[in-house]
C-alpha positions in Angstrom: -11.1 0.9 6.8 -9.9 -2.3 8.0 -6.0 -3.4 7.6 -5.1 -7.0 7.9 -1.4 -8.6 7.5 0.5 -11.7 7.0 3.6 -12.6 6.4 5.3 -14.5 3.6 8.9 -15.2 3.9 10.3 -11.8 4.4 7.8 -9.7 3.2 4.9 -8.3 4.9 1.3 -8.1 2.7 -1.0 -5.3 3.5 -4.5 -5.9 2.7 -6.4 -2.9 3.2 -10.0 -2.7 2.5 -13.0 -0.3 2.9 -12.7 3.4 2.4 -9.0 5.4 2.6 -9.7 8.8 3.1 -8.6 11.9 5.7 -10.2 10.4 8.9 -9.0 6.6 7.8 -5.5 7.2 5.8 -3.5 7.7 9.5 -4.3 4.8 11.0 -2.8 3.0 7.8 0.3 5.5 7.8 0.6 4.6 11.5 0.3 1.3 11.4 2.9 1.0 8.1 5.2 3.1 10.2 4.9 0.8 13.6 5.8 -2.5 10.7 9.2 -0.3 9.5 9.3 0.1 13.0 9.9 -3.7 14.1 12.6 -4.4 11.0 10.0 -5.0 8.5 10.9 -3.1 4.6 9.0 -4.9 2.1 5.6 -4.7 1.3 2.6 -6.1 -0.8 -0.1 -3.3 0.1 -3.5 -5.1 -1.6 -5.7 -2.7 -2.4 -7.9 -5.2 -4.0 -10.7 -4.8 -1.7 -10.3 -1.0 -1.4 -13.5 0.9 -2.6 -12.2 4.5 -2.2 -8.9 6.3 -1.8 -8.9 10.2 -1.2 -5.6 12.7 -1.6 -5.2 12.0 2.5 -5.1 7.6 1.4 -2.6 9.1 -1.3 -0.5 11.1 0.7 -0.3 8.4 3.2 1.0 6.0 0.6 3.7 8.4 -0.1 4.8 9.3 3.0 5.6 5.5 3.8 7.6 5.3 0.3 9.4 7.6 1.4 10.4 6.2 4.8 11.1 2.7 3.1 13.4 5.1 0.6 15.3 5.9 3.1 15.6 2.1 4.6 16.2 1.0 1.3 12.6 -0.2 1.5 10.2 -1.8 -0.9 6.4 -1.1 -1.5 4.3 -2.6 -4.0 0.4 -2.5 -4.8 -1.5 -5.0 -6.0 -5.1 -5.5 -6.6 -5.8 -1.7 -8.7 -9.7 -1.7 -10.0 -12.3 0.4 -10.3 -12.5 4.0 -8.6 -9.2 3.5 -7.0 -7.3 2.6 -10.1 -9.1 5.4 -11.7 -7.9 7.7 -8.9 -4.1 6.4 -9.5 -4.3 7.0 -13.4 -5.6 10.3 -12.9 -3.4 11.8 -10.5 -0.4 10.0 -12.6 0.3 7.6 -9.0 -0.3 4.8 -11.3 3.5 5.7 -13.1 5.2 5.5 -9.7 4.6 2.8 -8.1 5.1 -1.5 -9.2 1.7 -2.9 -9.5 0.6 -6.4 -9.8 -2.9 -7.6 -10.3 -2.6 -10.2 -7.3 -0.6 -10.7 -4.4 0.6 -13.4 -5.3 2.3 -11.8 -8.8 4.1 -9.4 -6.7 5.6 -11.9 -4.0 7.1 -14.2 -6.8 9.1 -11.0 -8.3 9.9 -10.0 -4.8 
């Protein structure tokens, strides 16, 4: 897994690609929690070039919602397809969070 950033005005995109699973779905919680960390609550997370997300990638996801809850945060996801959409769908994810098919869709309603 391989997690790149940039910022545009005041929000931070995410764009995570490769595989999200138990071993990978830390670093990405860690490194979400080290942005919150320097001030930063709003986020694109692109999942565009994302070819698999386990429970662990889920969970991850989660746990950072919740943090930016509680900083009266903002995540979005962008970029669904494939097996990872399907994985959202399925475990009803899909429901819960704002997606956007590009990052760009998501930073012009931000």
């Amino acid at each position: 897994m391989e997690i790149k950033t940039r910022e545009e005005r005041d929000v931070t995109v995410v764009s995570v690609t490769g595989r999200m699973g138990e071993l990978t779905a830390p670093a990405f919680e860690e490194a979400m929690k080290n942005f919150i960390a320097q001030g930063k609550t709003k986020f694109v997370v692109d999942l565009g070039e994302l070819e698999y997300i386990s429970s662990a990638g889920l969970r991850s996801i989660l746990a950072i919602t919740k943090v930016l809850k509680e900083k009266n945060g903002t995540i979005v996801l962008t970029g669904l397809s494939g097996a990872v959409r399907e994985v959202f769908a399925i475990t009803q994810f899909i429901s819960v969070f704002a997606t956007y098919d590009k990052p760009e869709d998501a930073l012009a309603e931000l």
